[in-house]
DSSP file (Angstrom, degrees, kcal/mol; ACC not computed):
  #  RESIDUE AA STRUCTURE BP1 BP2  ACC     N-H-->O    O-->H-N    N-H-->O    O-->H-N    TCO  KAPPA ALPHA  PHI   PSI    X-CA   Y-CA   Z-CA
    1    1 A X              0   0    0      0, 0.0     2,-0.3     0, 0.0    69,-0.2   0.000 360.0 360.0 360.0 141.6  -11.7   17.2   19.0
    2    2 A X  E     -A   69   0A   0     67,-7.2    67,-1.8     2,-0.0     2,-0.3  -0.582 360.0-150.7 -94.7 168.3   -8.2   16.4   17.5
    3    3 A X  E     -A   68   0A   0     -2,-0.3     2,-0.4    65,-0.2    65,-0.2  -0.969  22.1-180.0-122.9 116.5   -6.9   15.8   14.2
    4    4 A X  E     -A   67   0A   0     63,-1.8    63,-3.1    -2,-0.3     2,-0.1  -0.960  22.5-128.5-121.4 150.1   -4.0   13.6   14.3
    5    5 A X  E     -A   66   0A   0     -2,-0.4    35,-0.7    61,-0.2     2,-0.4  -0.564  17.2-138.3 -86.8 157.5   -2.1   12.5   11.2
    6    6 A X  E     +C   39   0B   0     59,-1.1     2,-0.3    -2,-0.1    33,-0.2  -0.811  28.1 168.3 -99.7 136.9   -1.3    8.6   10.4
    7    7 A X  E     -C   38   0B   0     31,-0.9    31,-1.7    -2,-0.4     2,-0.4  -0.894  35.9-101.2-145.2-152.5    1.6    8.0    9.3
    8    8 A X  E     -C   37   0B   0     -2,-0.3     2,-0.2    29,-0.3    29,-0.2  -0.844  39.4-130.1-122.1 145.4    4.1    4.4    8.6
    9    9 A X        -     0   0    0     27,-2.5     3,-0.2    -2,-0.4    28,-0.0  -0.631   8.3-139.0 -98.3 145.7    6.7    3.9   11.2
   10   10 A X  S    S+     0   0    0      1,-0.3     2,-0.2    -2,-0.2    -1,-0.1   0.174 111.4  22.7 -88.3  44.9   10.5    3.2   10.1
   11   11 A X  S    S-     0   0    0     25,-0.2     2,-0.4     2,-0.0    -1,-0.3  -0.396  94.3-134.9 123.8 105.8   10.0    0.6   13.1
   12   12 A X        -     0   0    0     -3,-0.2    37,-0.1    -2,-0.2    25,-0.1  -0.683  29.4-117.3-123.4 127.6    6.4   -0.4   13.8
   13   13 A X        -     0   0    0     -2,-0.4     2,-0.7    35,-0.1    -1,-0.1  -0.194  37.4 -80.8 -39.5 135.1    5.8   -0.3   17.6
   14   14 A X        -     0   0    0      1,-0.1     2,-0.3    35,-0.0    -1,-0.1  -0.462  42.0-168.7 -39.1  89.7    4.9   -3.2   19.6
   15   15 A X        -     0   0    0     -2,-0.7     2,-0.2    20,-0.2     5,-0.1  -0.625  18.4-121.4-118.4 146.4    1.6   -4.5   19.8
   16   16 A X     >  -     0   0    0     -2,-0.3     4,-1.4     1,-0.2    -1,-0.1  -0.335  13.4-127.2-111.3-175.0    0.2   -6.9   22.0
   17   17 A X  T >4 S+     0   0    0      1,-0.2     3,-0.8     2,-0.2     5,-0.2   0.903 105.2  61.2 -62.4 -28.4   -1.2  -10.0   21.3
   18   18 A X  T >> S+     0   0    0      1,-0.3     4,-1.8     2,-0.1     3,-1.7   0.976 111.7  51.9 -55.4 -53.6   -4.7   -9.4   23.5
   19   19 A X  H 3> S+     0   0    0      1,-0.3     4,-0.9     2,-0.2    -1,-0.3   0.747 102.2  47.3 -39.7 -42.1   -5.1   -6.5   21.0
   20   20 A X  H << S+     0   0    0     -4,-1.4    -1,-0.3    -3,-0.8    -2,-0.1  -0.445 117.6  49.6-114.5  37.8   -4.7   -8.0   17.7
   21   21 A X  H <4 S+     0   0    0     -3,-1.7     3,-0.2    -5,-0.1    -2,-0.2   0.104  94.5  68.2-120.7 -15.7   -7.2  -10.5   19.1
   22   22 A X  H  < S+     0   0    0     -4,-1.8     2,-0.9    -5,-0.2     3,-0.3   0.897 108.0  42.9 -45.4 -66.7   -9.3   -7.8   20.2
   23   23 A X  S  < S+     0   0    0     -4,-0.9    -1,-0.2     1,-0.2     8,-0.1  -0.694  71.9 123.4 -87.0  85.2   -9.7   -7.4   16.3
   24   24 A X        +     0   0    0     -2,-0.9     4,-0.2    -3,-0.2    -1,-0.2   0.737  66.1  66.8-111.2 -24.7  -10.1  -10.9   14.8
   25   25 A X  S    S+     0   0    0     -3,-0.3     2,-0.7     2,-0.1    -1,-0.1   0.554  91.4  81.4 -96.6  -2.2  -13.2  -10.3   13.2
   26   26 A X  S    S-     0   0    0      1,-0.0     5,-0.5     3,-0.0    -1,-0.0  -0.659  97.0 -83.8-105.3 151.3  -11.2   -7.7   10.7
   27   27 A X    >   -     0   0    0     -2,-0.7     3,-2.3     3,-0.1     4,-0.4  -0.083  34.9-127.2 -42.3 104.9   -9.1   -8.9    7.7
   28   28 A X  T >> S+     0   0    0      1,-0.4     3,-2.2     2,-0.2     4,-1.0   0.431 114.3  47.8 -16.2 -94.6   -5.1  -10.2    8.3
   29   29 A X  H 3> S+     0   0    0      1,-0.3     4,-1.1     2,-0.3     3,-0.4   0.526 107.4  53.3 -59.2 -46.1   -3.9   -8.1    5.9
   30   30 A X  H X> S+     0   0    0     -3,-2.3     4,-2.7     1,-0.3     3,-0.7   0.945 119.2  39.6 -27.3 -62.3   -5.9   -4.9    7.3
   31   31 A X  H <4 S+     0   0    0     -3,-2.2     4,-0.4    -5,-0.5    -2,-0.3   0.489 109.6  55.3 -83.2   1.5   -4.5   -5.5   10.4
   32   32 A X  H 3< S+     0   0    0     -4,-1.0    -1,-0.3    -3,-0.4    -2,-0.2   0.754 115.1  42.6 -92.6 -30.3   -1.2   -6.4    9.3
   33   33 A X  H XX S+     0   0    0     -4,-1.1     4,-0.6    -3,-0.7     3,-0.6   0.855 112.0  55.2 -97.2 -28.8   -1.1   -3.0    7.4
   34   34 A X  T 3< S+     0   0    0     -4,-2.7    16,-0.5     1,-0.3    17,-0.4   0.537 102.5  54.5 -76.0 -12.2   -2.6   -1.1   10.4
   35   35 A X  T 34 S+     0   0    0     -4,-0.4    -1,-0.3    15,-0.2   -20,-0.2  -0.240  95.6  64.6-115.6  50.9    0.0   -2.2   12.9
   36   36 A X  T <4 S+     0   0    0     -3,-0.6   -27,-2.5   -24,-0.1     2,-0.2   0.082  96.7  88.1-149.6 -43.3    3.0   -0.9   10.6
   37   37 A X  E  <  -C    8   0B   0     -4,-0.6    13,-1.3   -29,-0.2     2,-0.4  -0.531  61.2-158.0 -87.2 153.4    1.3    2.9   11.3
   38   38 A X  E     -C    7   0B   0    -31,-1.7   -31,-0.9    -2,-0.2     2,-0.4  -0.982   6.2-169.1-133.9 128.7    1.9    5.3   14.1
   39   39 A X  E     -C    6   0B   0      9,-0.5     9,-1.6    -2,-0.4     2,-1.0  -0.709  24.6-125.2 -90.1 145.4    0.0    8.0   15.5
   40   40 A X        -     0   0    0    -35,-0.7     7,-0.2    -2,-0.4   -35,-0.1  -0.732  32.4-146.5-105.6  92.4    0.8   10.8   18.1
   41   41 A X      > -     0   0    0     -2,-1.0     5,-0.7     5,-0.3    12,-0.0  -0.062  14.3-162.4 -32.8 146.2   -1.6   10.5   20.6
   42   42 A X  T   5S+     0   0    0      3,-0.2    -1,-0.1     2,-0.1    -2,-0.0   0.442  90.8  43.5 -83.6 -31.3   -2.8   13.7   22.4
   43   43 A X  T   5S+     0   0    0      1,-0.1    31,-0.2    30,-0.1    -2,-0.0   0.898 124.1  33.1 -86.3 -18.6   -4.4   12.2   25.5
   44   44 A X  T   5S-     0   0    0      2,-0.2     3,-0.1    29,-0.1    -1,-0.1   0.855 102.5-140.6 -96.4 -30.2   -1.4    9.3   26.4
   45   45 A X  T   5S+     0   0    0      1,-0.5     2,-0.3     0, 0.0    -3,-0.2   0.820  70.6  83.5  78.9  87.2    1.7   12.3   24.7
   46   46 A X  S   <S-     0   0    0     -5,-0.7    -1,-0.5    -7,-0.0     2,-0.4  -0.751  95.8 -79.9 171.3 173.6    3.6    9.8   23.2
   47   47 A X        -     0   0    0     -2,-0.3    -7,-0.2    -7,-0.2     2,-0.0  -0.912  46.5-176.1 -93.6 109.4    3.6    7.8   19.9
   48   48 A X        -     0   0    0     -9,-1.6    -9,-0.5    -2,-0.4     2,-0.3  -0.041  32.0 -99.1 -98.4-177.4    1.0    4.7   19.7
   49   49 A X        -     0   0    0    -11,-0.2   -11,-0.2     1,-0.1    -1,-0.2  -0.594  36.0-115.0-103.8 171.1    0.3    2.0   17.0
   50   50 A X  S >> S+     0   0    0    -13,-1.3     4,-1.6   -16,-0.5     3,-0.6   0.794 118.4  51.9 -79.8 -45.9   -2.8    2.7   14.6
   51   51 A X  H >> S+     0   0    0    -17,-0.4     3,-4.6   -14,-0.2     4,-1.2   0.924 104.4  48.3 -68.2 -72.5   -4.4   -0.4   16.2
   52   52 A X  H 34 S+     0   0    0      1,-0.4    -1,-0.2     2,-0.3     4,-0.2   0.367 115.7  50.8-125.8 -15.2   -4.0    0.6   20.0
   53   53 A X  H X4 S+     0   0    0     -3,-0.6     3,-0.8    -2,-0.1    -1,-0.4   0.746 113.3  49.4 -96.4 -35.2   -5.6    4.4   18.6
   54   54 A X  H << S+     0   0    0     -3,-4.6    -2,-0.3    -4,-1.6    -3,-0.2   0.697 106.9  52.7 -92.6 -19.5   -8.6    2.3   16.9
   55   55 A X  T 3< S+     0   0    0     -4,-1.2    -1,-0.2    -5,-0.2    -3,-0.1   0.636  89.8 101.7 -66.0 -19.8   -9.2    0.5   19.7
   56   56 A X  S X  S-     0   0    0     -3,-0.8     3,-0.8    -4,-0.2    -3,-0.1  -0.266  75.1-128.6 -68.5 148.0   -9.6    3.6   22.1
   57   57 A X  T 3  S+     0   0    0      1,-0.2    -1,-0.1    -2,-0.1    -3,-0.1   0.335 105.2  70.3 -71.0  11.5  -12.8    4.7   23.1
   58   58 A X  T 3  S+     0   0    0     -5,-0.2    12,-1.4    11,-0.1    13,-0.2   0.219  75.4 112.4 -99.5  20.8  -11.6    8.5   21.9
   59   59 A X  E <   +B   69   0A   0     -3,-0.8    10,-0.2    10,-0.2     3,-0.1  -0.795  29.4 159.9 -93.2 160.6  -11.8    7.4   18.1
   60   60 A X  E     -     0   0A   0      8,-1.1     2,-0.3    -2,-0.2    -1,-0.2   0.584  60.0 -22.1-130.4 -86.2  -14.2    8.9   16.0
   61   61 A X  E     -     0   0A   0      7,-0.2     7,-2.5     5,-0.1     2,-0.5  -0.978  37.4-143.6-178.3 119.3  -13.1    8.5   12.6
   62   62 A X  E     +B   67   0A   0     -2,-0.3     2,-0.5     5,-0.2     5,-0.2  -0.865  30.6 166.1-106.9 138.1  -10.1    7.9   10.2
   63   63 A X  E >   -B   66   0A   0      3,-3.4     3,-4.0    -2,-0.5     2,-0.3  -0.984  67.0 -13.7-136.8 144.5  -10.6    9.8    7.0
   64   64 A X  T 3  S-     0   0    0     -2,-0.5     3,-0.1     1,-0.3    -1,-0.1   0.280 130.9 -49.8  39.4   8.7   -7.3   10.4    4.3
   65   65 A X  T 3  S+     0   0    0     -2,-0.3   -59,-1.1     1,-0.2     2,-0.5   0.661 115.2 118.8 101.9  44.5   -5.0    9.2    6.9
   66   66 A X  E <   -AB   5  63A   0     -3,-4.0    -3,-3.4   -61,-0.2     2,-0.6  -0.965  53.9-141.6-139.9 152.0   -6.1   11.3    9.4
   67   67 A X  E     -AB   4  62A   0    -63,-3.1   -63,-1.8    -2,-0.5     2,-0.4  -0.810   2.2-153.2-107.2 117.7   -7.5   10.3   12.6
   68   68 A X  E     +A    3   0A   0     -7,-2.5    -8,-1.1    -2,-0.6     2,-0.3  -0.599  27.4 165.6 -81.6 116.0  -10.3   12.0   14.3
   69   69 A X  E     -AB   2  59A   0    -67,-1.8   -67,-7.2    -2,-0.4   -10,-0.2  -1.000  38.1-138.5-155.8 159.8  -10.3   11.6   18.6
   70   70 A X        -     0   0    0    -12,-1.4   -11,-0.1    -2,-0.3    -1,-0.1   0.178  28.9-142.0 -96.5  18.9  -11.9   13.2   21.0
   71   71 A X        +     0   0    0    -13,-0.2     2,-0.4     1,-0.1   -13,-0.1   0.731  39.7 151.4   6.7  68.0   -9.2   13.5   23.4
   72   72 A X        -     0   0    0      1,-0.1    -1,-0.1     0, 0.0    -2,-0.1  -0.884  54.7 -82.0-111.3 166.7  -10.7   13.0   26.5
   73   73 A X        -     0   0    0     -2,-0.4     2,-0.3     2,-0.1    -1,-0.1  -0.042  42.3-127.8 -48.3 152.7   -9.1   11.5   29.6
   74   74 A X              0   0    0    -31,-0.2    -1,-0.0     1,-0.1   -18,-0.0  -0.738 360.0 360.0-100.5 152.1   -8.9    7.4   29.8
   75   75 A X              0   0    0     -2,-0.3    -1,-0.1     0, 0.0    -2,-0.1   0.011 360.0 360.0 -92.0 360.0  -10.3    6.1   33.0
């Protein structure tokens, strides 16, 4: 299991729309603040939006701004 830290991007990453419609049933402003942060994946090796990390089936858990995944491979 990883521990990756959250943190706010000085440039918030792209997110696409299927995604942010993915999550409708959570509050604008939640998601307005959650797609402003960026994580450094360990399974894609790059830097992802906070949504596109909460969406994976490797999340676990975000606790204190850090993000809990289970890094396994994506199918």
């Amino acid at each position: 299991m990883y521990e990756v830290a959250v943190r706010v991007a000085e440039k918030p990453p792209r997110v696409p729309s299927e995604l942010k419609a993915k999550l409708k049933g959570l509050s604008p402003r939640l998601v307005s603040r959650m797609s402003r942060e960026v994580v450094e994946c360990p399974v894609l090796g790059r830097e992802v939006s906070f949504l596109e990390c909460y969406s994976c089936p490797n999340f676990v858990r975000r606790v204190k701004g850090v993000v809990h995944c289970r890094g396994r491979k994506l199918s």
